[in-house]
GUTI-801657 format. One line per 4 residues: number of its first residue (from 1); their letters; for each residue y, x, z of C-alpha. Coordinates in pm, 1 decimal, m for minus. Layout:
BEGIN
NUM) a) Y X Z  ...
//
This chain:
BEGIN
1) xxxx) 12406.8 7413.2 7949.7  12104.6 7652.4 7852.7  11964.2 7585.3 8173.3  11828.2 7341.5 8408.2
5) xxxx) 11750.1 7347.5 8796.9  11399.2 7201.5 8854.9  11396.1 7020.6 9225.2  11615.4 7253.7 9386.6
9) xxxx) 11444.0 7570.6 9387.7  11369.6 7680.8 9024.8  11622.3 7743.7 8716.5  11463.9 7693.2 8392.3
13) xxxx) 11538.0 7690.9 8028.2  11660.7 7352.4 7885.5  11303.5 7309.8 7701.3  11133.9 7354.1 8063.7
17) xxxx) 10927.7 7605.9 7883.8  11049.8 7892.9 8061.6  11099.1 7948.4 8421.8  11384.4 8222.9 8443.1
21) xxxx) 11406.0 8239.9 8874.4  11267.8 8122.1 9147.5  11498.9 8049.3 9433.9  11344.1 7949.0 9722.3
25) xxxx) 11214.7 8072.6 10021.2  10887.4 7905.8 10057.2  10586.2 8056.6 10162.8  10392.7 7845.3 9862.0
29) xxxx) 10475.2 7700.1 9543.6  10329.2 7504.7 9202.0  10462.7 7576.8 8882.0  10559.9 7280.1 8697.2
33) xxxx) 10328.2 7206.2 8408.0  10592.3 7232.4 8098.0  10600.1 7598.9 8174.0  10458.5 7855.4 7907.9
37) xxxx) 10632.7 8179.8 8038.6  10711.8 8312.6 8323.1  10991.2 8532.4 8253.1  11069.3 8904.8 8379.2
41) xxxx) 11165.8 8936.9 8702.1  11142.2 8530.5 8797.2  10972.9 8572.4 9154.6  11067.7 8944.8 9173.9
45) xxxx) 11096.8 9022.8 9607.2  11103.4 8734.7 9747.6  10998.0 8809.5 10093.5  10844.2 8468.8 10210.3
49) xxxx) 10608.3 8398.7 9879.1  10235.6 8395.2 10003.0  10074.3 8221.9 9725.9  10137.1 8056.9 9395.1
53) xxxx) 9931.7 7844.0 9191.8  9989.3 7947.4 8783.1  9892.3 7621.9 8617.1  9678.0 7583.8 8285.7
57) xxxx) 9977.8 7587.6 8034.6  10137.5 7927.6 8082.5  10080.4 8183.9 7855.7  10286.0 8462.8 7908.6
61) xxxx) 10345.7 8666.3 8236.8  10638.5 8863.1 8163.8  10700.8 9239.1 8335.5  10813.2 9269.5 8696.2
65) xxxx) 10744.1 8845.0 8739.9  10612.2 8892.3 9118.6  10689.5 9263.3 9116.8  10792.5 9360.2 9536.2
69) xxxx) 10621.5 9013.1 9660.0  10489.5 9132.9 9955.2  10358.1 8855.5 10135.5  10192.6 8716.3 9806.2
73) xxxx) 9826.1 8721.9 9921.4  9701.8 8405.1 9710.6  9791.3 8355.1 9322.4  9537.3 8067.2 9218.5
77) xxxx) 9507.4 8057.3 8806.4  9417.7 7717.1 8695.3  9200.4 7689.3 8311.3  9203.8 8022.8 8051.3
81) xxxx) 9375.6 8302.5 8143.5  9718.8 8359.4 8010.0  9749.6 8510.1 7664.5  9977.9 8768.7 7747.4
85) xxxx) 10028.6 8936.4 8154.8  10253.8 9219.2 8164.7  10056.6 9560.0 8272.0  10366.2 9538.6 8560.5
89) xxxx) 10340.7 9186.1 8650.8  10208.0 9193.2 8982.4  10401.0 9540.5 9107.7  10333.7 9635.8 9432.7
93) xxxx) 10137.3 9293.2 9525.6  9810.5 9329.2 9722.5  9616.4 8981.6 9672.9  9317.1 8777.2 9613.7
97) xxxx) 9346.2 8602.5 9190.9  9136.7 8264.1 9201.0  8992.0 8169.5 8858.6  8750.9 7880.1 8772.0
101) xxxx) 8410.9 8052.6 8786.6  8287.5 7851.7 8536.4  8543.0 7934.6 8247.6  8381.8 8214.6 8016.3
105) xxxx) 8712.1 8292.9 7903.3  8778.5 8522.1 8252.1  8642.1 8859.6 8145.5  8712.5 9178.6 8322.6
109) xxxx) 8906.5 9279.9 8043.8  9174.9 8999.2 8178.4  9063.3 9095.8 8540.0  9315.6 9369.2 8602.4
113) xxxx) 9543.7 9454.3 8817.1  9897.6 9454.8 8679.3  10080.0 9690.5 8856.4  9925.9 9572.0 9210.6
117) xxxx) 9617.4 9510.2 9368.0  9437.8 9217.8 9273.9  9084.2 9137.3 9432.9  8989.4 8880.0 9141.3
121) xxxx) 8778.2 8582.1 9228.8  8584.3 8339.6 9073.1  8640.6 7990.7 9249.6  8377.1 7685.5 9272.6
125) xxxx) 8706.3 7489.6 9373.2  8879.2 7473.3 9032.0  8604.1 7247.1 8859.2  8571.3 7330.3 8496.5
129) xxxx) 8330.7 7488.2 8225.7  8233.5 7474.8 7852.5  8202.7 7155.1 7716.2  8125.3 7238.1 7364.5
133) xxxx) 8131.8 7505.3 7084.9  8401.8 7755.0 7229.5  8571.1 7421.8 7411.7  8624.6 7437.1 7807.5
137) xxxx) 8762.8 7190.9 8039.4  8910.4 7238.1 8370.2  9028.4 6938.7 8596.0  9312.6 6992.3 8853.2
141) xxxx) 9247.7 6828.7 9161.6  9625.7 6840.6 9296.8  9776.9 6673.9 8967.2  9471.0 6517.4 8857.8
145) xxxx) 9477.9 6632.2 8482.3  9165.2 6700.5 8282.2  9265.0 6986.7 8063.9  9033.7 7066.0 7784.9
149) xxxx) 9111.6 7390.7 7536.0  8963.2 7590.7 7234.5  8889.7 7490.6 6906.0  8525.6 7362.7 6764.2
153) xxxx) 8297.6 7091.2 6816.2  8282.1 6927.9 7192.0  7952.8 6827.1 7298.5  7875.5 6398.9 7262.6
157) xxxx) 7840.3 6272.5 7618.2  7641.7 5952.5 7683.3  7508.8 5758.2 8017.3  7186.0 5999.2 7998.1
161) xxxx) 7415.7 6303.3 7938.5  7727.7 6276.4 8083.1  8005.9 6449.0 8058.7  8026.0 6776.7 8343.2
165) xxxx) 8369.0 6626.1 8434.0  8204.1 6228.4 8505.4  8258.4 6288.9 8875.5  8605.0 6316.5 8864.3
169) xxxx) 8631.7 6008.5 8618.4  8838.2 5780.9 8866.6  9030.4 5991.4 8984.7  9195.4 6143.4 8569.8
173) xxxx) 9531.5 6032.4 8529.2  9606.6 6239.8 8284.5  9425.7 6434.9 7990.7  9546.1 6733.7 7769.4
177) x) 9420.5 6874.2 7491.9
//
């Protein structure tokens, strides 16, 4: 098989890579974190989708992905914004976009609107920021993953400078780089 259900309610590529459809009917829903692209069409009119949380790892937002989601009113990016979201992504979808407000990497050239309405907003609720020379870090509350991305030199942290992400130190299970 090329394909692979994920819990019921998504169909993905074998690789987990690439969610193909959702198929659901819930109101909310977390991508999986394998995920890179969200391909054409994948949430396309599904009447009960309010919000959706698009986690660090995907990079690609492929055309007509929540095109006709009506009740989408929430879409919560987590870390840098995708490389690539299709200028028709977010057809006909009036909503409020969450990004960490402390990730330079959000600039309104990203901030569009895709085919919808999107009221972007920077959230104090998705801790991150830079943690070195063009380096940021983001840490995901729900899955408890310290994500940390770019390419250069990352700041040395010591007990008289710690690191911006030391609060959240007990809680890490998991960190990607």
């Amino acid at each position: 098989a090329h394909y692979v259900s994920y819990r019921g309610s998504l169909l993905l590529n074998k690789a987990e890579t690439v969610l193909v459809s959702y198929a659901m009917d819930n109101s909310s829903y977390g991508i999986p974190d394998t995920v890179i692209v969200i391909a054409a069409g994948a949430f396309d009119y599904h009447p009960n989708l309010s919000e959706i949380t698009i986690p660090r790892n995907v990079k690609t937002i492929e055309t007509c992905a929540f095109s006709g989601c009506e009740a989408l009113k929430n879409v919560t990016f987590m870390g840098n914004p995708p490389e690539t979201i299709a200028e028709d992504a977010f057809s006909d979808v009036i909503a409020t976009a969450y990004y960490p407000a402390s990730n330079p990497n959000w600039t309104d050239a990203v901030k569009q609107n895709y085919g919808g309405t999107l009221t972007w907003t920077a959230s104090e609720d998705i801790p991150g920021g830079v943690c070195g020379e063009n380096l940021t870090w983001v840490y995901d509350k729900d899955e408890y993953i310290l994500a940390i991305s770019g390419t250069g030199a990352m700041t040395d942290y010591t007990a008289e400078n710690p690191s911006p992400w030391s609060e959240y130190a007990a809680e890490i299970m998991e960190i990607a780089v």
